[in-house]
C-alpha positions in Angstrom: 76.9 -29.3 74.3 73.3 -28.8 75.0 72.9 -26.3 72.0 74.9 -28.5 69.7 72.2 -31.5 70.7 69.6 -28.0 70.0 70.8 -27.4 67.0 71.2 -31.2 65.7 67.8 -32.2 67.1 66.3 -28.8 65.1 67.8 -29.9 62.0 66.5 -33.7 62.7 63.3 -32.2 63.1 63.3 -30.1 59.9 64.5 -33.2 57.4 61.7 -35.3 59.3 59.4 -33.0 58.4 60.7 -32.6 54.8 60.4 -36.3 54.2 56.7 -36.2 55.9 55.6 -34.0 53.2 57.6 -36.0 50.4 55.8 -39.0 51.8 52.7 -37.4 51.5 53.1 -36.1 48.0 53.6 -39.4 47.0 50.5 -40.8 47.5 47.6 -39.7 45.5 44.9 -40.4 48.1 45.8 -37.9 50.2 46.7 -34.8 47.4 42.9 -35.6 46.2 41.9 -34.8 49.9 43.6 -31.6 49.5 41.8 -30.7 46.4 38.4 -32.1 47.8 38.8 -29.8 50.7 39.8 -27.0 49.1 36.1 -27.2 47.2 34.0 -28.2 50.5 35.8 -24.9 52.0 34.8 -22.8 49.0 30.9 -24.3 49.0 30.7 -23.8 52.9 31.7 -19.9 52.0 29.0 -20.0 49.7 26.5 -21.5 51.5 27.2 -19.1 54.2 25.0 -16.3 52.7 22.7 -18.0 50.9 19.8 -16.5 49.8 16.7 -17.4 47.4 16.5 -15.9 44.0 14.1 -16.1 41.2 15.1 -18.3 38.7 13.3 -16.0 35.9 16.3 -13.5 36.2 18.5 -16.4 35.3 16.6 -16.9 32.3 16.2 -13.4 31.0 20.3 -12.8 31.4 21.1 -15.7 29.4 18.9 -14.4 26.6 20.3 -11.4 26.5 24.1 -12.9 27.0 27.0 -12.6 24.7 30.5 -13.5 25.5 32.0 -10.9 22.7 30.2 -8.0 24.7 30.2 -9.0 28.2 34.3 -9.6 27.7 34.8 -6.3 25.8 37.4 -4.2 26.8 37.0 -1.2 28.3 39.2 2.1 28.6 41.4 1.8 31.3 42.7 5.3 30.9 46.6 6.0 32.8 47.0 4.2 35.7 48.5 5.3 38.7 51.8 3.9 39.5 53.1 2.4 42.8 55.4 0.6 45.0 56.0 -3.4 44.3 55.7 -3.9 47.7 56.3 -7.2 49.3 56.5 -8.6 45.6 59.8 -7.2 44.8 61.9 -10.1 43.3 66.0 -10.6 43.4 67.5 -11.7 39.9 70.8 -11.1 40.0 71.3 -11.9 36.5 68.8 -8.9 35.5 69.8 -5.7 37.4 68.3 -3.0 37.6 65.1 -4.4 37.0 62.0 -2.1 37.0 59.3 -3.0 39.7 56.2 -1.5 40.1 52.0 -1.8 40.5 49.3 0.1 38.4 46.0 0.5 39.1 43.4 1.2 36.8 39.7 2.0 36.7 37.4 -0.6 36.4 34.1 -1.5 35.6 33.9 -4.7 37.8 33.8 -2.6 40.9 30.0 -2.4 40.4 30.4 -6.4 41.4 33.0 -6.9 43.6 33.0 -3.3 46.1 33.6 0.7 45.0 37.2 1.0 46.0 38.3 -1.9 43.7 40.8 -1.3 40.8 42.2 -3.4 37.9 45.9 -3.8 39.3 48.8 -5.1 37.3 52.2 -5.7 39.1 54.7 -5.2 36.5 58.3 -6.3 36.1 60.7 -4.9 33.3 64.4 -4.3 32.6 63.8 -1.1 29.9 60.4 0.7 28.5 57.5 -1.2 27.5 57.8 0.0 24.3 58.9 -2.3 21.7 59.3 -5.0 24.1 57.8 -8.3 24.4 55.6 -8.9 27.2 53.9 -12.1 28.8 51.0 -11.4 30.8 50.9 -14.2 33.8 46.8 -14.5 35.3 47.1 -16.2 38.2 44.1 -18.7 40.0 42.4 -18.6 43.0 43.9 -18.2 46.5 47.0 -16.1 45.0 48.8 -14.5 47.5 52.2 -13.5 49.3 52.7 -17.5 50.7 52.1 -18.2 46.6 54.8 -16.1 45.5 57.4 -18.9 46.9 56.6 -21.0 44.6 55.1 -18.7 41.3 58.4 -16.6 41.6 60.2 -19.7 40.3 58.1 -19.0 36.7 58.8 -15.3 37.3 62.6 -15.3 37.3 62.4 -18.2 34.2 60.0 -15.4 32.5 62.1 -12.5 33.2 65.8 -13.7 32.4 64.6 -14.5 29.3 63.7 -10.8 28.2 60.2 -10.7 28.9 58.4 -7.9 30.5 56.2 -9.4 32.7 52.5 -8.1 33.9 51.1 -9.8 36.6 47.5 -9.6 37.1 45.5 -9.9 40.2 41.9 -11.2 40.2 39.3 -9.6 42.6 39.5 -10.2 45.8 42.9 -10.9 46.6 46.2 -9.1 47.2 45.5 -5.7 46.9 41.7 -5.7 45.7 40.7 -7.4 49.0 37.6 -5.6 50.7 37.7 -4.7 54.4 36.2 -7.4 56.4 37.2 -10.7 53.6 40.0 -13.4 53.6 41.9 -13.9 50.7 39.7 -14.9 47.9 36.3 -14.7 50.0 33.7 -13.4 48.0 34.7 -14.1 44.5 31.8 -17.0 43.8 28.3 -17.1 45.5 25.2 -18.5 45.6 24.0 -16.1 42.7 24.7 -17.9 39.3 23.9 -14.5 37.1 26.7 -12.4 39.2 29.5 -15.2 39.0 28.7 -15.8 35.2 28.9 -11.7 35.8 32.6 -12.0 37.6 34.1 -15.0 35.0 32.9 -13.0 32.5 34.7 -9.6 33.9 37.7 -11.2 35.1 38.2 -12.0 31.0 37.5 -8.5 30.2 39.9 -7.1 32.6 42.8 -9.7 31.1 41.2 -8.6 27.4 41.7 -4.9 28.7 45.1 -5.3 29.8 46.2 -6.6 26.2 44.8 -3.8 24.9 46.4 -1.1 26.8 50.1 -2.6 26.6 49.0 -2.9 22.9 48.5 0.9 23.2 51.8 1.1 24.8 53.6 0.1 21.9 54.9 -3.7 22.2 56.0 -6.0 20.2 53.9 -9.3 21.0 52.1 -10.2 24.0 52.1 -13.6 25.6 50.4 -15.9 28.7 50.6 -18.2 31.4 47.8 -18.6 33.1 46.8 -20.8 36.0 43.6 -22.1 37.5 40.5 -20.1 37.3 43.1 -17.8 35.3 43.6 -20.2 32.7 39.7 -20.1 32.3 40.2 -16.6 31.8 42.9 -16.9 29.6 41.4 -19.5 27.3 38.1 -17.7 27.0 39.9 -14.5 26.2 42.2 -16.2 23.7 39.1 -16.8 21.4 39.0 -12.9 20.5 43.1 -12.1 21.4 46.2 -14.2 19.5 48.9 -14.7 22.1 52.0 -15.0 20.6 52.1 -18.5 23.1 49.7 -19.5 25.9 50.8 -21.8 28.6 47.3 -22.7 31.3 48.9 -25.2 34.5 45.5 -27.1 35.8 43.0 -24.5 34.1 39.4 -25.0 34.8 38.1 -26.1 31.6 34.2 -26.2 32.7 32.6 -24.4 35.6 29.8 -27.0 36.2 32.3 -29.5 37.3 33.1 -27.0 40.0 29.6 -25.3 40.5 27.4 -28.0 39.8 29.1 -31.4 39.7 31.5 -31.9 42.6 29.8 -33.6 45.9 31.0 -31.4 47.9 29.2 -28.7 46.4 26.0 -31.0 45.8 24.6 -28.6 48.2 24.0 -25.4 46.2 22.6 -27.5 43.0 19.9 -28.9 45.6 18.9 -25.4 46.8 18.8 -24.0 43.8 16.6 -26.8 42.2 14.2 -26.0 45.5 14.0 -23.1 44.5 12.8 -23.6 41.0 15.9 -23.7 39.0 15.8 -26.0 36.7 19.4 -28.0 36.0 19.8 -27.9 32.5 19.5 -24.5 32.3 21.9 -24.1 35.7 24.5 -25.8 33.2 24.1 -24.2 30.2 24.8 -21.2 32.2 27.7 -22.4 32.8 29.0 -24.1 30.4 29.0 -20.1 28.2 31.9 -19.4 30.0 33.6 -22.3 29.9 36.7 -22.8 28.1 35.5 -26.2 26.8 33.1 -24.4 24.7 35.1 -21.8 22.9 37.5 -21.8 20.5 41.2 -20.2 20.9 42.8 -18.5 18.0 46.4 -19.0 19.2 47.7 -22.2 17.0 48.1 -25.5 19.2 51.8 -25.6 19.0 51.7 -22.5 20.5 49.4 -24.1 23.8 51.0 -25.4 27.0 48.9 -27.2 29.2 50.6 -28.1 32.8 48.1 -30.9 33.8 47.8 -32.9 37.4 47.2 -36.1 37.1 44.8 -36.4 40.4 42.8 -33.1 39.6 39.7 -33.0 41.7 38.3 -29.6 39.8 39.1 -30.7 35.8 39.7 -34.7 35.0 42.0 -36.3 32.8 38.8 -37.2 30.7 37.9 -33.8 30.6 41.4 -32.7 29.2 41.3 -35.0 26.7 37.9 -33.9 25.8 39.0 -30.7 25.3 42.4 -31.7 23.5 39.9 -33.3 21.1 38.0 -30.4 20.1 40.7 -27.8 20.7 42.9 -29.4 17.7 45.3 -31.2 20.2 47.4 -28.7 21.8 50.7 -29.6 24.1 49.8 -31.1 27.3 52.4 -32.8 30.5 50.8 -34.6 33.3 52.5 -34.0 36.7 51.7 -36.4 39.4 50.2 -33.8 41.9 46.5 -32.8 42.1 45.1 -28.9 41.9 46.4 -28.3 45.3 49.8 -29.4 44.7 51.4 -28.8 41.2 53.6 -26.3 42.6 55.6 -28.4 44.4 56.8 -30.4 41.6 59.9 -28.7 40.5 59.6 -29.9 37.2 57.0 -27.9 36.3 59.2 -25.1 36.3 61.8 -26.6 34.5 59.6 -28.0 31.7 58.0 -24.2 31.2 61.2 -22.9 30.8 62.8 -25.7 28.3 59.2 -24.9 26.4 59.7 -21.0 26.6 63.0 -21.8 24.8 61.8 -23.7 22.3 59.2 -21.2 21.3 61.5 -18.5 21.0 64.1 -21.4 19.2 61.2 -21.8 16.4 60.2 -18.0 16.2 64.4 -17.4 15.3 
């Protein structure tokens, strides 16, 4: 009797707590206080190390900047193949499927630490070769605890006949440096090297199309999510994707950077220290998505928008939409930190993944 009354009160305690976070879900106050967190956390990080630089080397980069030649792809030569790991997924309805990581060579090392690589985690059912691929850029803060949720747009990918590359930004998974968290170290107080790492980031996506280009498929794809879907967008002005889908991209940098309270902070150092603001956001606003143009058609553009986004507004989105010839949007009501928990998203990619390949027939 007493582990029946166990066994009751455990599953008592679990729909509680399931109906605790449904509750909180629904109330937008409290999924902006995620998202506003989130940011303080990342400006504390920053903070952490700051140190003064001289504005003059901000100046000199930016006149010597181009977005073609800092996001250039480089040769990433063969990479060497390993294990999945703790990413393997289970489709039953796609045996047999092909899981593994490469790592390549790259040139962002000189930014982020010696040992890093350009890794791709790659899921196929038959040789790249002549097969259609959708390269899927994560955000921020990617790790094993995201793959719950992400895997959901993984299997929707996959069953459809996609191969799927997976790309991991620096500093997280398997590019983490000894002595940092997950994502710790990415941004810092130094606006030349994270214009540097958004900038490399996109060359390292550019130079993944090009090598499965090399490797002989058909037509590459995207999803793209977070600062991934900056990434993305800024690679898609020199790259056509055969369709692009961003959830809650980050459209411009300052609002992050510059413009977000919680983050006031390093704009007032930095204007102590003799930067002056406008050029702060010109900086920028180079590599942000808001400013470039995308070569993929807008009815080939997905965007997967939350409603109560702390890092890019609904203004903002509509901004863009504006100027960016009105691509596809749906508006979700989570915020940045919470997207993934509305099932529908992954439900509405995949009706929209069907469509695409309904209008390509």
């Amino acid at each position: 009797m007493k582990a029946y009354i166990s066994i009751k009160n455990k599953r008592a305690a679990s729909i509680t707590a399931a109906l605790l976070i449904l509750l909180f879900l629904s109330c937008s106050d409290f999924q902006k206080y995620l998202d506003k967190s989130g940011i303080e956390s990342s400006c504390k990080e920053i903070m952490r190390d700051y140190q003064k630089e001289n504005p003059e080397v901000l100046s000199l980069f930016l006149k010597n900047f181009s977005l073609a030649k800092y996001t250039e792809p480089f040769d990433t030569g063969e990479p060497e193949v390993r294990s999945i790991g703790e990413w393997k997924l289970d489709i039953p309805e796609v045996p047999g499927l092909i899981q593994e990581k490469l790592f390549f060579n790259t040139p962002l090392s000189a930014l982020t630490h010696r040992d890093d690589k350009l890794v791709l985690y790659i899921y196929r059912k038959a040789e790249i070769k002549g097969g259609r691929l959708l390269l899927f850029v994560p955000g921020m803060g990617v790790s094993n605890f995201a793959l719950l949720f992400i895997k959901h747009f993984f299997k929707e990918i996959i069953s459809r006949g996609y191969i799927l590359a997976v790309y991991v930004p620096p500093y997280h998974l398997d590019r983490i440096p000894p002595g940092k968290n997950q994502g710790e170290g990415f941004f810092t107080h130094d606006s030349v090297r994270n214009i540097k790492m958004i900038a490399g980031c996109t060359s390292e996506v550019r130079s993944a199309v090009k090598y499965f280009k090399l490797q002989g498929v058909s037509d590459i794809s995207a999803w793209a999510g977070s600062m991934g879907g900056s990434f993305l967008l800024l690679s898609a002005e020199f790259e056509t994707y055969s369709h692009i889908t961003t959830m809650i991209p980050v459209l411009d940098w300052n609002t992050l950077l510059l413009d977000s309270p919680e983050v006031c902070e390093l704009k007032k150092r930095l204007m102590a220290d003799g930067y002056s603001e406008d050029k702060l956001r010109y900086a920028y606003s180079i590599v942000s998505p808001m400013e470039h143009r995308v070569i993929t058609p807008p009815d080939k553009i997905l965007i997967l928008f939350a409603k109560y986004d702390q890092l890019t507004s609904l203004a903002l989105l509509e901004k863009y939409r504006e100027t960016h010839n009105n691509p596809m949007v749906k508006i979700y009501n989570r915020s940045h930190a919470t997207i993934l928990t509305d099932f529908a998203v992954y439900d509405d990619y995949a009706t929209q993944l069907d469509m695409w390949a309904k209008n390509k027939n």
